[in-house]
Backbone of each chain as ProteinMPNN parsed JSONL, in Angstrom:
{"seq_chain_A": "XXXXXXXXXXXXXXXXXXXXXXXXXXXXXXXXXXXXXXXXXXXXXXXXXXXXXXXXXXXXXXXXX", "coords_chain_A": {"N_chain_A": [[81.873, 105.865, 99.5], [84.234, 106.076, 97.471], [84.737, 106.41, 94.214], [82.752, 107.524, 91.135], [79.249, 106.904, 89.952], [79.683, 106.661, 87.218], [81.978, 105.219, 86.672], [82.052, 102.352, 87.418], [81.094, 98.975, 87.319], [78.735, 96.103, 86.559], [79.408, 93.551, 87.445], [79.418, 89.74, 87.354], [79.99, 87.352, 89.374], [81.009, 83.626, 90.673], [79.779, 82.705, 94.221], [80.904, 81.546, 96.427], [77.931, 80.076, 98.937], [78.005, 80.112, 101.738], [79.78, 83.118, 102.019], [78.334, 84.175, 100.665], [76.249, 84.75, 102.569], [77.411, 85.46, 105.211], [77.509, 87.931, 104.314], [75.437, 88.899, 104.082], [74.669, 89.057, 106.545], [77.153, 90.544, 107.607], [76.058, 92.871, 106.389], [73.691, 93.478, 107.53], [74.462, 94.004, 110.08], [76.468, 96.498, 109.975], [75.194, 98.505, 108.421], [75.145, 98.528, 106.097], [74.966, 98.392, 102.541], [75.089, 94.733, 100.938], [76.421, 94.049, 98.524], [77.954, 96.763, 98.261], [79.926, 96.358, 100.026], [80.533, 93.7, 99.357], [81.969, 95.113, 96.949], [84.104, 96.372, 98.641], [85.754, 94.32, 100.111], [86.67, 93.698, 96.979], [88.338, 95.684, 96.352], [89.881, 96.133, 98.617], [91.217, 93.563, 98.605], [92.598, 94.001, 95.505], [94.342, 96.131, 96.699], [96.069, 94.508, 97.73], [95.727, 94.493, 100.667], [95.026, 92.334, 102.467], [95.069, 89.286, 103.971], [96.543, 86.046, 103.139], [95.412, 83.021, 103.66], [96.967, 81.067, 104.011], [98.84, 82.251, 105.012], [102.185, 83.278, 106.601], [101.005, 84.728, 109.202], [102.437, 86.64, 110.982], [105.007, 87.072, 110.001], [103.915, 88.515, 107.921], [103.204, 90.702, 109.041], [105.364, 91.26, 109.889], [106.549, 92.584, 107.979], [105.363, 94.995, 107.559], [105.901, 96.401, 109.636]], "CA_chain_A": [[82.545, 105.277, 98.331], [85.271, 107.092, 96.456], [84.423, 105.764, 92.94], [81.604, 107.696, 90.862], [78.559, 106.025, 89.87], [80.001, 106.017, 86.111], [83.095, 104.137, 86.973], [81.11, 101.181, 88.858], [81.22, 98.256, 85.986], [78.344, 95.797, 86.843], [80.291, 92.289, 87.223], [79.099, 88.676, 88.187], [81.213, 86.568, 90.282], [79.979, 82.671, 91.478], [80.594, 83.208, 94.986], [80.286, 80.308, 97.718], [76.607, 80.209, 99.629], [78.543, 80.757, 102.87], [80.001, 84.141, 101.545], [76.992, 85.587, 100.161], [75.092, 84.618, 103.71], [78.208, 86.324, 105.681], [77.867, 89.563, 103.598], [74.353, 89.625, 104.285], [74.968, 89.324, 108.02], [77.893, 91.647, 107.825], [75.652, 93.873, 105.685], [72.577, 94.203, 108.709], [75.305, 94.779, 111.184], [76.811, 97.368, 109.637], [74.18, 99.553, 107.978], [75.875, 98.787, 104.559], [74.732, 96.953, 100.946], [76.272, 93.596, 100.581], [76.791, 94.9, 97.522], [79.559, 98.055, 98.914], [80.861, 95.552, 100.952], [81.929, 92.833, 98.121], [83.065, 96.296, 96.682], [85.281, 96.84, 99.492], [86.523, 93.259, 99.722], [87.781, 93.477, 96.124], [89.156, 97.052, 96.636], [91.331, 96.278, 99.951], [92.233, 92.433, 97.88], [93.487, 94.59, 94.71], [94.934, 96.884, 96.987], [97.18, 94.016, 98.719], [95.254, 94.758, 102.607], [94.105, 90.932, 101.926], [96.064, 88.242, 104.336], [96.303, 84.774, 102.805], [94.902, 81.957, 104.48], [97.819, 79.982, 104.241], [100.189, 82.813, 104.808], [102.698, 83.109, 108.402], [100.676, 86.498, 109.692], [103.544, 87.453, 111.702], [105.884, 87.328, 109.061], [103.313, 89.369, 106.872], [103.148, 92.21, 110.007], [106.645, 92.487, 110.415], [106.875, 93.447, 106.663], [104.241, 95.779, 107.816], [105.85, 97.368, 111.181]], "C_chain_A": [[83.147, 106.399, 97.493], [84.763, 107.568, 95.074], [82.976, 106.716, 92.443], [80.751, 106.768, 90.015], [78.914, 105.256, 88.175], [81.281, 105.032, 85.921], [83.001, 102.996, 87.906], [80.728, 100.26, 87.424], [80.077, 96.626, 86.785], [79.193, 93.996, 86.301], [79.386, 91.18, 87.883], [80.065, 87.122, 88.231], [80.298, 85.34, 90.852], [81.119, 82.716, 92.668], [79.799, 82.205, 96.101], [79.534, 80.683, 98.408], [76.63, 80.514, 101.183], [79.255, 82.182, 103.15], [79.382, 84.913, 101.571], [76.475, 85.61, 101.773], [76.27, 85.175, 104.618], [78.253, 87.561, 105.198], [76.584, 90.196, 104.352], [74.029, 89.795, 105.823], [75.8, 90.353, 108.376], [76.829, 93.221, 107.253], [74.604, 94.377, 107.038], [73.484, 94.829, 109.782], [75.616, 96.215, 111.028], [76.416, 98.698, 108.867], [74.541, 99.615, 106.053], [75.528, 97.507, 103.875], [75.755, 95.832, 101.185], [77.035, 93.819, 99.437], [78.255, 95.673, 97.853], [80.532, 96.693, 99.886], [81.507, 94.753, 100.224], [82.59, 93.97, 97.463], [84.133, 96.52, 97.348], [85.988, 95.855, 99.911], [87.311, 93.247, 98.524], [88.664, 94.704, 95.776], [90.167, 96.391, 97.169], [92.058, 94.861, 99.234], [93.04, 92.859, 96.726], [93.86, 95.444, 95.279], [96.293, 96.129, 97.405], [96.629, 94.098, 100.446], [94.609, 93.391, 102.429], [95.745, 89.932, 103.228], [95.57, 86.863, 104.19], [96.075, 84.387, 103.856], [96.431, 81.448, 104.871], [99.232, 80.874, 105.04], [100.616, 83.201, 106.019], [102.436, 84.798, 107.987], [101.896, 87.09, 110.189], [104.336, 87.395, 111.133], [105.254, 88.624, 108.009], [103.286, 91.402, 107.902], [104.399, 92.54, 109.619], [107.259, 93.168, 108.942], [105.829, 95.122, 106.981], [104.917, 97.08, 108.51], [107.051, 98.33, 110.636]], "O_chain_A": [[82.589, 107.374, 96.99], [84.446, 108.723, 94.787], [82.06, 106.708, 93.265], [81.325, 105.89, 89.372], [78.684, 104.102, 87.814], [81.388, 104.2, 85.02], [83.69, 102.762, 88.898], [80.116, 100.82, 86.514], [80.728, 96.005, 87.625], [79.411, 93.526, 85.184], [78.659, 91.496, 88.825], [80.535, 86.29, 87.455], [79.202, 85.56, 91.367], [82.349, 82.745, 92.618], [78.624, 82.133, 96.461], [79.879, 81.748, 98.919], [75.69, 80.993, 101.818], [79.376, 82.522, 104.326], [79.433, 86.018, 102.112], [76.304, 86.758, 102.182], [75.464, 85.885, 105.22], [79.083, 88.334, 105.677], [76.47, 91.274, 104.936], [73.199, 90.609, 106.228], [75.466, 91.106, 109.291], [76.952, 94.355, 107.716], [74.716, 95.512, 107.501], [73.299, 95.942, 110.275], [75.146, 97.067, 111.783], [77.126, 99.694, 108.727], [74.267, 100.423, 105.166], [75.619, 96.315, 104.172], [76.929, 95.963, 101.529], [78.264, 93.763, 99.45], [79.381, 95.2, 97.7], [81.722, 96.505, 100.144], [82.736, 94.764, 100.171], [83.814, 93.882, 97.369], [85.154, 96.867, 96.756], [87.115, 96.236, 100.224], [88.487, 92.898, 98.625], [89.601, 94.638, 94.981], [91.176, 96.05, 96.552], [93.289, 94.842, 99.201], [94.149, 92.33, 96.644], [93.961, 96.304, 94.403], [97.376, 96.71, 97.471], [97.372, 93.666, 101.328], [93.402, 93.474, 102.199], [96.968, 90.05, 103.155], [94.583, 86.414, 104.772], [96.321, 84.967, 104.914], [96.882, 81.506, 106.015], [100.264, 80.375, 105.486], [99.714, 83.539, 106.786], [102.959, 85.625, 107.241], [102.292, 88.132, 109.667], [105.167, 87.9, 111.887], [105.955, 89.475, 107.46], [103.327, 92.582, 107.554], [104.727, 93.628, 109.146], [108.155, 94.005, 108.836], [105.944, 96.163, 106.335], [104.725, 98.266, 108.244], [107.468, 99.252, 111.336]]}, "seq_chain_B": "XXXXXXXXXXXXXXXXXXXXXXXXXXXXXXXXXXXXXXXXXXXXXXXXXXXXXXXXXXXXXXXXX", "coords_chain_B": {"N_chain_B": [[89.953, 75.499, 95.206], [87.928, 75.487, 97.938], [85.154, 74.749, 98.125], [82.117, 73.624, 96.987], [80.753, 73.28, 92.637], [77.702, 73.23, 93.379], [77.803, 74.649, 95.518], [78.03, 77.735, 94.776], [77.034, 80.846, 94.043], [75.246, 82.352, 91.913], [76.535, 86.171, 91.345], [75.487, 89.729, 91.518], [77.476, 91.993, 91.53], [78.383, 95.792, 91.671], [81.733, 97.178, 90.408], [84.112, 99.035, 91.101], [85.926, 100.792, 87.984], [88.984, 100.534, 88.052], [89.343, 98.222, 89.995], [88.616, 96.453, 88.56], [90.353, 96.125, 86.259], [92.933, 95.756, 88.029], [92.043, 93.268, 88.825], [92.36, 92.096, 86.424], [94.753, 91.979, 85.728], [95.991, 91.36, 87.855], [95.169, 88.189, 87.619], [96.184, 87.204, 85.319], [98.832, 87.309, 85.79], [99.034, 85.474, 87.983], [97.932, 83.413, 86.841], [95.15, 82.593, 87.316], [91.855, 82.659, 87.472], [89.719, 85.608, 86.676], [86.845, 85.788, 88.259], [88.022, 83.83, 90.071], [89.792, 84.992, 91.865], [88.092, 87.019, 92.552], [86.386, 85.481, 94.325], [87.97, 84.804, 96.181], [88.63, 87.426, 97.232], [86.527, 88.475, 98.519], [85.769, 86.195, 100.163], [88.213, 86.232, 101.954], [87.689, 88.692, 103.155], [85.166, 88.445, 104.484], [85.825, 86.765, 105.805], [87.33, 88.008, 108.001], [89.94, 88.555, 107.551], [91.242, 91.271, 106.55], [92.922, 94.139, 106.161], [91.886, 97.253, 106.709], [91.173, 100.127, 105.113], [91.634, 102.248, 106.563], [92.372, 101.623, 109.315], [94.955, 101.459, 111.809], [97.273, 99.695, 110.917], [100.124, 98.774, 112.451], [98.998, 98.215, 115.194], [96.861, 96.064, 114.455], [98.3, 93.862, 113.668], [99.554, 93.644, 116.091], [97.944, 92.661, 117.382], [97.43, 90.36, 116.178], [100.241, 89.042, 116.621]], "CA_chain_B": [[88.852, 76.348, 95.656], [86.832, 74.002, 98.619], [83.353, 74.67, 97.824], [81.683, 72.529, 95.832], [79.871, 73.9, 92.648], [76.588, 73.485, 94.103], [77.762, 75.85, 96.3], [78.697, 78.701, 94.369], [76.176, 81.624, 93.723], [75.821, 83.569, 90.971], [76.104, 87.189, 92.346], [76.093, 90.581, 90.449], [77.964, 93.719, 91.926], [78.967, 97.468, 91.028], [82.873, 97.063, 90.969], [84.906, 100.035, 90.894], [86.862, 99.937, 86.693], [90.308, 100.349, 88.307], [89.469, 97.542, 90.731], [88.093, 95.237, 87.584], [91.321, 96.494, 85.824], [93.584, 95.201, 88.463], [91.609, 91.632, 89.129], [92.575, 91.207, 85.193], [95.83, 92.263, 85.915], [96.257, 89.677, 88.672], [94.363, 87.44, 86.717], [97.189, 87.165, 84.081], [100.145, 87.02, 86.556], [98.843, 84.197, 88.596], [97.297, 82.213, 86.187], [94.368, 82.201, 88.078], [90.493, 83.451, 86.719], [89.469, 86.685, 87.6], [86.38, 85.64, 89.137], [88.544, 83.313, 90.976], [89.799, 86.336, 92.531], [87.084, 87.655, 93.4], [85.45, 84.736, 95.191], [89.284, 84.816, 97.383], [88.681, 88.552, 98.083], [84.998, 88.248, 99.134], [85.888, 84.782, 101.31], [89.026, 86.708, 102.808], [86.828, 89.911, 103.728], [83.602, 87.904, 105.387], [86.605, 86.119, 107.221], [87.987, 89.037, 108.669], [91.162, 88.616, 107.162], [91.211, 92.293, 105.572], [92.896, 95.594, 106.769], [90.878, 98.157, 106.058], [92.603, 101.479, 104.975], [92.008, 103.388, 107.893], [92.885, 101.068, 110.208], [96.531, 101.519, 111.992], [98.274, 98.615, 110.478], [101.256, 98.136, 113.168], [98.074, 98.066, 115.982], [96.628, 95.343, 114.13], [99.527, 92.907, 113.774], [99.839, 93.329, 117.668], [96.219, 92.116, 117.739], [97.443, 88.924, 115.698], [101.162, 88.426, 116.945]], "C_chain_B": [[88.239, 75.158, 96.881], [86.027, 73.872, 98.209], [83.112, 73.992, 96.841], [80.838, 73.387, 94.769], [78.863, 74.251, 92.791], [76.568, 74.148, 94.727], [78.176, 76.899, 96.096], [76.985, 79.677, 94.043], [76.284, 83.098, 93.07], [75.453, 85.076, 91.435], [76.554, 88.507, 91.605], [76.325, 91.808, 91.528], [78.573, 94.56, 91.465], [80.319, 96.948, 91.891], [83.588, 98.082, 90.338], [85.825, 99.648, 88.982], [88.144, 99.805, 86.998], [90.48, 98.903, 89.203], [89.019, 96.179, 89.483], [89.11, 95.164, 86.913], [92.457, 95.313, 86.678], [93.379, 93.74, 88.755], [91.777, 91.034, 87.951], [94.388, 91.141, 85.105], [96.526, 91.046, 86.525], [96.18, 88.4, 88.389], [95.785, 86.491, 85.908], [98.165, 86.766, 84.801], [99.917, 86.199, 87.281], [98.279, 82.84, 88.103], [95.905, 81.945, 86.899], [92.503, 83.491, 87.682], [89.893, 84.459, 87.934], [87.758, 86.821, 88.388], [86.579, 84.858, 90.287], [88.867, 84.167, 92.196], [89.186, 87.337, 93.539], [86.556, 87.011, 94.417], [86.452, 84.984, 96.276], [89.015, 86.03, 98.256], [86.991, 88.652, 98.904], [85.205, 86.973, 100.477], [87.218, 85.659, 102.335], [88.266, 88.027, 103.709], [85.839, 89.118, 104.826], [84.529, 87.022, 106.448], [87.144, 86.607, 108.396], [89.688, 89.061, 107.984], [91.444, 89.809, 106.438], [91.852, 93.431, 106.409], [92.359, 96.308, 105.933], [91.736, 99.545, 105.87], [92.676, 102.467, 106.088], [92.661, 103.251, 109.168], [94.653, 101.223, 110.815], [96.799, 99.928, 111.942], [98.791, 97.682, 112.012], [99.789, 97.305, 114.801], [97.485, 95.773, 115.655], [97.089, 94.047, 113.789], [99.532, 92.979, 115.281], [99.096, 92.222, 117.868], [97.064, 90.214, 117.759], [98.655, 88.168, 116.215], [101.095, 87.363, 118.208]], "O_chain_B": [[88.164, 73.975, 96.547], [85.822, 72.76, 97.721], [83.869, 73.787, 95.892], [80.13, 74.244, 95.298], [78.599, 75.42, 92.508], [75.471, 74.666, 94.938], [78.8, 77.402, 97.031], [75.94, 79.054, 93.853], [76.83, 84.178, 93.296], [74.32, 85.319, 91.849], [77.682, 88.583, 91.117], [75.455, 92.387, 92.179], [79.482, 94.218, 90.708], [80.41, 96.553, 93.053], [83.716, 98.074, 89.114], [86.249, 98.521, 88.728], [88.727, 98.963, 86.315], [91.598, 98.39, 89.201], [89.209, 95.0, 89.783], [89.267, 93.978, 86.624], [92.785, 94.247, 86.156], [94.35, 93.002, 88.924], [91.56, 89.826, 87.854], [95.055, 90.321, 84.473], [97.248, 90.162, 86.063], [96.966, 87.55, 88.808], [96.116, 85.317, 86.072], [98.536, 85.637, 84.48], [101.041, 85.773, 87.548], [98.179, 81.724, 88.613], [95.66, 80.741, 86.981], [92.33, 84.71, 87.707], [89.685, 84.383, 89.145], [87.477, 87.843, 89.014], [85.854, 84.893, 91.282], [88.323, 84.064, 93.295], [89.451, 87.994, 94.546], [86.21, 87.642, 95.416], [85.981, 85.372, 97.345], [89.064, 86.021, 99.486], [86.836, 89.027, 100.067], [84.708, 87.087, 101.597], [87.018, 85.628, 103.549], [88.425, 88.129, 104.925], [85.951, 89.368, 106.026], [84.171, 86.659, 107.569], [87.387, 86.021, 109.451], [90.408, 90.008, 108.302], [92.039, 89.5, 105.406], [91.247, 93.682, 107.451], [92.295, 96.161, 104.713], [92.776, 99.85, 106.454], [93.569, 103.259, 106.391], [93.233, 104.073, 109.884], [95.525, 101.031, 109.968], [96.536, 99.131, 112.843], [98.344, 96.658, 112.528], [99.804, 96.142, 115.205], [97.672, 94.749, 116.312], [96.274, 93.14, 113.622], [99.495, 91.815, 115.679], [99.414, 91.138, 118.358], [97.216, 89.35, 118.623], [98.557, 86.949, 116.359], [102.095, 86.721, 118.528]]}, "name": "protein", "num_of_chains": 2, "seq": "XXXXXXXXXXXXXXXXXXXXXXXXXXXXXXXXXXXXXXXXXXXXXXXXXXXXXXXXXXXXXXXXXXXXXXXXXXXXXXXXXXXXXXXXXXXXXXXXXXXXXXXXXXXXXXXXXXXXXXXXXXXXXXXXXX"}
């Protein structure tokens, strides 16, 4: 993590019961807090690296390529 | 949003201040609440829907085209 520990702003988000229980599955996989991980979900979504649901992927690549 | 609120869970994480910055940012220009936001980037991440920054981009659009 980039970010030092004083620029880390303790936030709470209600966050659908299928979410949290995917983090915490992604989290054993991966050796990483669920925690860093919703961190790095709302990183790469305020970065823009986020592809809507609704949105034509292959239109969103070829802005990409 | 789908979820019902019964299914929402209140959930506290360390979020970067530039990344809490920009989810108020967004916030404002979409009309849309910045824990709204958050729940989108957390549900888009656990979906896979996320490039990650290291990732080669153009690669990754192949994947999906």
């Amino acid at each position: 993590m980039a970010a030092k520990a004083e620029d880390l702003l303790r936030q709470q988000y209600l966050v659908p019961r299928r979410s949290v229980k995917k983090l915490k599955e992604m989290s054993r996989k991966e050796g990483v807090s669920a925690g860093e991980l919703a961190r790095r979900a709302i990183e790469a979504y305020t970065a823009g690296r986020v592809l809507s649901e609704s949105e034509d992927e292959a239109a969103a690549c070829a802005l990409l390529a």
